[in-house]
N, C-alpha and C positions, 0 to 999 in steps of 0.2 A: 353150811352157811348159817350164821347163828341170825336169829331172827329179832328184833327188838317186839317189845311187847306191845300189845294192841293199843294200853291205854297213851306209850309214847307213841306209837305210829297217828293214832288219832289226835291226839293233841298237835304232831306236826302237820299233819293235813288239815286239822281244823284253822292252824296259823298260816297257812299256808292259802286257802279258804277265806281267811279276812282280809289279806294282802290282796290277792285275785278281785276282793269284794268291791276293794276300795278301788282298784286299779277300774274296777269294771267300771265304780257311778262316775268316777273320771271319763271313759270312755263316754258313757252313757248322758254324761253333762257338753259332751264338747262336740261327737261322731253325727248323731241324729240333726242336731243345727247347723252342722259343717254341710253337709249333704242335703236336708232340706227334707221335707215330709217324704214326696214323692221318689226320690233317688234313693231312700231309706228304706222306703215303702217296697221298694226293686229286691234290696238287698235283702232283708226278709222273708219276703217269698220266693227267691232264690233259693237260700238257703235252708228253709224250711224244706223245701221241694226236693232239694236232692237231699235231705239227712235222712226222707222220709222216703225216698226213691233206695238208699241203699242201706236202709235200716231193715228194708223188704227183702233183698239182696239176702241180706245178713242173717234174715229170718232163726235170731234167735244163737248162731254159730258162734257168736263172739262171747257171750255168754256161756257157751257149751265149753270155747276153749279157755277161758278164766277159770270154771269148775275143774272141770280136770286138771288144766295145771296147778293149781291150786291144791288139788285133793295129791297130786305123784309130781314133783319138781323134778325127776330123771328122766323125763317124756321129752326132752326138746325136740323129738322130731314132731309133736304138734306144731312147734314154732314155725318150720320149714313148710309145714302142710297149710297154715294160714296164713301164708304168708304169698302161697300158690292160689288161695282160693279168694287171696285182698286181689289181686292182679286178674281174675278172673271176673272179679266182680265191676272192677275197671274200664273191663274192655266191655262189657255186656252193656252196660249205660254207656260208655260213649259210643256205642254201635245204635243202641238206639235213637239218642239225642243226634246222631247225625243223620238214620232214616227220616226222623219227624220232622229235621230240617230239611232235606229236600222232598220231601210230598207238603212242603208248607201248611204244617198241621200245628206247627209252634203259637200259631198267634189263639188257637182254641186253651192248648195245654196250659200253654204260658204267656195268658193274657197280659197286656200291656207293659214285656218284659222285651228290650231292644236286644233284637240277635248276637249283639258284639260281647255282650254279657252274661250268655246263655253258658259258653263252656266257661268262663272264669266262676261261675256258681258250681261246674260241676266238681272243675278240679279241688275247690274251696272246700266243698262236702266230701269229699274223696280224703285230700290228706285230717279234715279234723276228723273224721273215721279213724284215718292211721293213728291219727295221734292217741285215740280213745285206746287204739289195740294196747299201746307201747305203754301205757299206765296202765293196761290190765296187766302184762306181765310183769310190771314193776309190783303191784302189788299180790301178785301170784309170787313170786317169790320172796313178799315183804320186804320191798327194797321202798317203803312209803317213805320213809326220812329223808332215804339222799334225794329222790325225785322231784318231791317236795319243797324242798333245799333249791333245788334245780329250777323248776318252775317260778319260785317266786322270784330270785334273779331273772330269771328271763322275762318274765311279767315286766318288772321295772324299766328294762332295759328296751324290752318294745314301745312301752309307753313312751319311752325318750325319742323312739323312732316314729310312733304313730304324731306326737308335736310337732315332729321338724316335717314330715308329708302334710298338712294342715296352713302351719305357718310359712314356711317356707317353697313349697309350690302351689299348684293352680289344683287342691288338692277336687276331685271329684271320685266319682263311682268306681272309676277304671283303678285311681291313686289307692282308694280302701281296699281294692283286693289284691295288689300289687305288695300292700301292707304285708294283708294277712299271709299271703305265700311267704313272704320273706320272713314271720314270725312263726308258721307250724312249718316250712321246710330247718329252719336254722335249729329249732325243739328238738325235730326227732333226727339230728346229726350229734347233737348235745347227749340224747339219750344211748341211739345206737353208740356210741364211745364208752358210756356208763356197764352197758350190757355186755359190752366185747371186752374191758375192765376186768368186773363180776363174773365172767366166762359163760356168760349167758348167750349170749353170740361167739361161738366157734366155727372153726371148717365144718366138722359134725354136720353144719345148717345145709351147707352147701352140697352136700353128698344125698343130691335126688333120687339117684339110682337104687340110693339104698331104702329107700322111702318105702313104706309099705303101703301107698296110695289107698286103695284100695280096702284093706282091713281099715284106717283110720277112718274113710271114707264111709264107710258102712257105721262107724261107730258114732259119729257124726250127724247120719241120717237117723239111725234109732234115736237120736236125744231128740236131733230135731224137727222130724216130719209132722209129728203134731203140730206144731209150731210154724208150719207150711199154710195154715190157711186161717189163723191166727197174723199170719205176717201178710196175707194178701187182702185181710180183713183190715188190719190195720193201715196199712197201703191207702187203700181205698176209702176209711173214714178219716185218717188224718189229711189226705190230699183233699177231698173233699171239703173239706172246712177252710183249707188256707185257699182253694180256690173257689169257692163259693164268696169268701170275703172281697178278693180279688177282681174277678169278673163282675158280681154287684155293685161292689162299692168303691172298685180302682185304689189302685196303689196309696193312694193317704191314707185310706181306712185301714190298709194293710202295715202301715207306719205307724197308726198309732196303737194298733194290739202290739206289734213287734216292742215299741217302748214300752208299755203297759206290762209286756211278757220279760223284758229284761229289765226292770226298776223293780218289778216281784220277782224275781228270781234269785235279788238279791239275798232275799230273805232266807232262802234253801242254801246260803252257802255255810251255814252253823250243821246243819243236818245231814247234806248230802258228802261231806268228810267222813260219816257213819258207814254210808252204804258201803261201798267195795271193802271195805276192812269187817263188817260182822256178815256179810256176804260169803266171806274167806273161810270167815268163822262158822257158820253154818255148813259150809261144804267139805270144812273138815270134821265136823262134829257128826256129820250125818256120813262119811267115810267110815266113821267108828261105829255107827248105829247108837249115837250119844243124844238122845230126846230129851234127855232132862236138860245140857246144857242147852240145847237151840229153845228149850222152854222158856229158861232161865234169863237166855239173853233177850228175846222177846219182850219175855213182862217186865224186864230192866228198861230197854230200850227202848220201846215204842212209844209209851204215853211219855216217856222223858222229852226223847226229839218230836214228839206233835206240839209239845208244850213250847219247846223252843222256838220252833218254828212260828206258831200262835204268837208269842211274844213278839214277832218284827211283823211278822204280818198284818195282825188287827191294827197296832201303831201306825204301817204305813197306810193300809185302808184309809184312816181316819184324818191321816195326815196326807191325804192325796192332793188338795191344793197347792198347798207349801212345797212339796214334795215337785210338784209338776213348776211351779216357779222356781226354785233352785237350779233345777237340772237343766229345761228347756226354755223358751223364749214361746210368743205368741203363736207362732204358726204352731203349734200343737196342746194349746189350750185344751180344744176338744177332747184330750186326750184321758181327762179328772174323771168321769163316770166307767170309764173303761178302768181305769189303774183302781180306783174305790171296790171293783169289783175283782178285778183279777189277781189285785195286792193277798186274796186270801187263798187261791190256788195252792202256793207251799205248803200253805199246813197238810191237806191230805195228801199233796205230792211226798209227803213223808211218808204218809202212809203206803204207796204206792212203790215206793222203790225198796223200801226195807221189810214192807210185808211179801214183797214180789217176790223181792229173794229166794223165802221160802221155797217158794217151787223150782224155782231154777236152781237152788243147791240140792235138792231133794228129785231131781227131772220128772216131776208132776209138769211136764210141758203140754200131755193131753189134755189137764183141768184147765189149765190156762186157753186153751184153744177154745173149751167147751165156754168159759166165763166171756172170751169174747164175742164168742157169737150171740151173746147177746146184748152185752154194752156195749159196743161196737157198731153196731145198728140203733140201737135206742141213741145214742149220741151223734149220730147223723141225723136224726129224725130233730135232735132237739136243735142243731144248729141249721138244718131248713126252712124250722117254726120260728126260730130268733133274727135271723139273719136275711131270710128270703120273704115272708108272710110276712114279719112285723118288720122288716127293715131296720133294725137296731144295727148294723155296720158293725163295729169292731166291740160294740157291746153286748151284740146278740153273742159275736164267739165266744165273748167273757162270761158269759153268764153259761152258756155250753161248758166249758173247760170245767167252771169250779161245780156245777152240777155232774158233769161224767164223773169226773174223779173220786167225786161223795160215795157214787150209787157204785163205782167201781172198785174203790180202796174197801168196800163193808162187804163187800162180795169176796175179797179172798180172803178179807178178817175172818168171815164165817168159817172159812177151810183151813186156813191156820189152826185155829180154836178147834176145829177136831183135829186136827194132827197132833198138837201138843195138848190136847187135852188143860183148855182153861176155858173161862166161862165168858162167852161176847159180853154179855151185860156188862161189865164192868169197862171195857174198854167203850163201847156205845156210851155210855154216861159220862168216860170221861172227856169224851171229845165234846159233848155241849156243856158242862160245867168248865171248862177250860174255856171254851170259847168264852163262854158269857162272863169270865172272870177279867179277861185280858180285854173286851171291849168295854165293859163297866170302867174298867179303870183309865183306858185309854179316852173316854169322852171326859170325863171328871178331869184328867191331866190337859185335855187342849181346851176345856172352856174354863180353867182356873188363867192359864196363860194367853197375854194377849199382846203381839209387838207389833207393831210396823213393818220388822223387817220381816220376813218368812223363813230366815235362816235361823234369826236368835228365837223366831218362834218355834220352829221346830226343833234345834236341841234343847231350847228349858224346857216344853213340853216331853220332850225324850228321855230327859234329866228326872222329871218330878214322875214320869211314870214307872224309869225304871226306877225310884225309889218305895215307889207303893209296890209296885211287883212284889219287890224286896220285903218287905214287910208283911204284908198281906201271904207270900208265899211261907213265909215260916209260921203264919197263923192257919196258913191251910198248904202242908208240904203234899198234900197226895195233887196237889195240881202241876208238879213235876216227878210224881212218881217215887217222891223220897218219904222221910221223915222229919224230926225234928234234929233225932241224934246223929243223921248225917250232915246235915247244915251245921250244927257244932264244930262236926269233926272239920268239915271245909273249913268255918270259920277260923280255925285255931289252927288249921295248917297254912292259909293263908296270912296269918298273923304271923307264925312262926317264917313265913318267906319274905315278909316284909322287916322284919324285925333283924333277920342276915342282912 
């Protein structure tokens, strides 16, 4: 199967990624005020709760089976074997969500969350899992174009559906996840067709007998047993936070991090098109025992996607009032000191998924166990003191999130940096001259501009920023990781596209 090359794979994901973006502040401008703080508030930590219920589950597997497929594409009986251990993990959480429910232990777990609601959250968490698996092996095989291709038709096409549940019925809590089943079961009928096409799904899958359970099985546990208490660490401080918010502060407060956490998320969708494809790259490079390229792609990539990410982030920080008048309506006002602070989470979320990698294509899965046992706990600690002592609600967790992830992204920088043998100093500096680059500019750009409306003020303001960016970046290239005579050459290939 011939493979397209990374920088079109990534350019179609990255377009693919702005489609999604745009679809999403659509979602994000209409879903939240359809439903109303509280019912939003539900949805959220619903969803949070089981991604984080069987992301424990997963403890790390789903990643173990991306690598190897990735690294040997004639394995399909991987495919057959997680496909044994997605349905295993199915039944394990709805056995338990049905003991909790009859010892009437639900209203502690899943505070002010109505019973009727409880398994439409599970199964909700359950297929967007699957769906995550069906794009790992699209991109274990480098099938990112057609997928791509795929999803953003379907994007549009849900949107037309998520309109008419809105406008056209009595739409509430029950109507959004009636939605969402109808848009991730109809995805992965779309995909599975794709795979059985590409001959990625054959009989082959179906032939259990021939399975070598067991050897996989084992091989599976070596990647991932470190990763065993790492994932029950994890478990227990990210549940802890969404239900520390919860139980304190009830469901509004949990609405307005949920909005706060999907209006900046927007921002990661230029970056996180990066991940699974230099991920890929990585697992095959380190197949080869290839350190210079996973070096190379490193010092290319890292400070490139902080910077980009920086670039929407600091903007929407700054632009958080405008931002929350656009999208929402009054009942979620409250929401401007949460979004002001949580708008900057993606930048080190970059750091975070593409430095992680590292270990997960390298299966340093015991370092990563070792690194959580202690950020892990220190990030509990912080959102007790924010959240519970100072009662900050949805802004104590914001101020958690973008702290954890600081003290937790420079922690595996440190390990990278000996593995490939480069120097932290330079990446630590560039992350605060970057920052302090992209907010200098971004306060100059919203106190030059001033409207009435908040829309035309936030794109001339987004207009006149990104034009200093522009400029100021070719007077200082190392704030995206280039030079001057690559900016040339863009320029002049960009001419010469405009010019056909």
């Amino acid at each position: 199967m011939k493979e397209d090359s990374l920088k079109k794979r990534y350019s179609i994901k990255l377009f693919a990624n702005i489609i999604s973006g745009i679809i999403g502040a659509i979602l994000i401008a209409i879903v939240p005020k359809a439903l109303g703080p509280i019912a939003y508030g539900q949805f959220v930590y619903l969803q949070d709760f089981f991604m984080k219920a069987i992301g424990f589950l997963d403890m790390g597997s789903s990643i173990a089976f991306f690598t190897k497929l990735s690294a040997r594409h004639t394995r399909k009986e991987l495919i057959t074997f997680y496909f044994i251990y997605s349905f295993l993990v199915m039944s394990f959480i709805f056995c338990f969500i049905f003991i909790i429910n009859n010892f009437d232990l639900t209203s502690y777990i899943l505070p002010d969350i109505p019973n009727e609601y409880i398994y439409f959250g599970l199964f909700f968490g359950f297929f967007t899992w699957v769906t995550q698996i069906f794009i790992k092996i699209s991109d274990a095989y480098a099938l990112t174009v057609s997928v791509e291709l795929i999803k953003i038709g379907h994007k549009i096409v849900s949107l037309f559906l998520l309109l008419y549940f809105i406008y056209f019925t009595s739409f509430d809590l029950y109507s959004y996840f009636l939605f969402q089943y109808i848009a991730l079961i109809s995805f992965l009928l779309i995909l599975t067709w794709l795979f059985i096409k590409k001959d990625i799904f054959t009989n082959q899958l179906l032939k259990i007998k021939n399975l070598k359970f067991k050897i996989i099985s084992k091989e599976f546990i070596e990647y991932c047993h470190p990763l065993l208490v790492y994932s029950i660490i994890g478990l227990i401080a990210g549940m802890f936070d969404i239900w520390l918010l919860q139980s304190t502060a009830g469901s509004e407060q949990t609405g307005f991090y949920g909005l706060a956490y999907s209006l900046a998320a927007m921002c990661f969708m230029f970056t996180s098109a990066m991940t699974p494809i230099i991920t890929r790259e990585f697992s095959k490079s380190y197949e080869e025992n290839d350190l210079e390229t996973m070096r190379k792609l490193f010092l290319r990539y890292i400070p490139m996607l902080y910077s980009i990410a920086a670039f929407f982030a600091v903007f929407i920080s700054v632009q958080s009032e405008n931002v929350l008048m656009i999208f929402t309506d009054e009942k979620f006002k409250d929401t401007y000191l949460v979004l002001v602070i949580m708008a900057l989470y993606p930048m080190h979320q970059t750091y975070g998924q593409l430095s992680g990698s590292i270990f997960y294509a390298t299966g340093q899965t015991k370092l990563m166990r070792n690194m959580a046992l202690f950020t892990m706990p220190l990030g509990m600690a912080i959102s007790f003191s924010t959240i519970y002592f100072l009662d900050l609600g949805a802004v104590g967790l914001a101020y958690k999130m973008v702290i954890g992830q600081l003290i937790g992204t420079n922690i595996q920088l440190y390990f990278n940096a000996k593995l490939l043998d480069f120097k932290i100093k330079h990446f630590l500096y560039h992350q605060l001259y970057a920052l302090a680059f992209f907010v200098l500019i971004a306060l100059v750009s919203s106190s030059i501009i001033n409207f009435s409306s908040p829309i035309i003020e936030f794109l001339s303001s987004g207009f006149l920023y990104t034009v200093f960016v522009i400029i100021f970046a070719y007077i200082f290239p190392q704030v995206f990781a280039t030079n001057r005579d690559e900016i040339k050459e863009i320029l002049v290939s960009l001419k010469n596209v405009t010019q056909k």
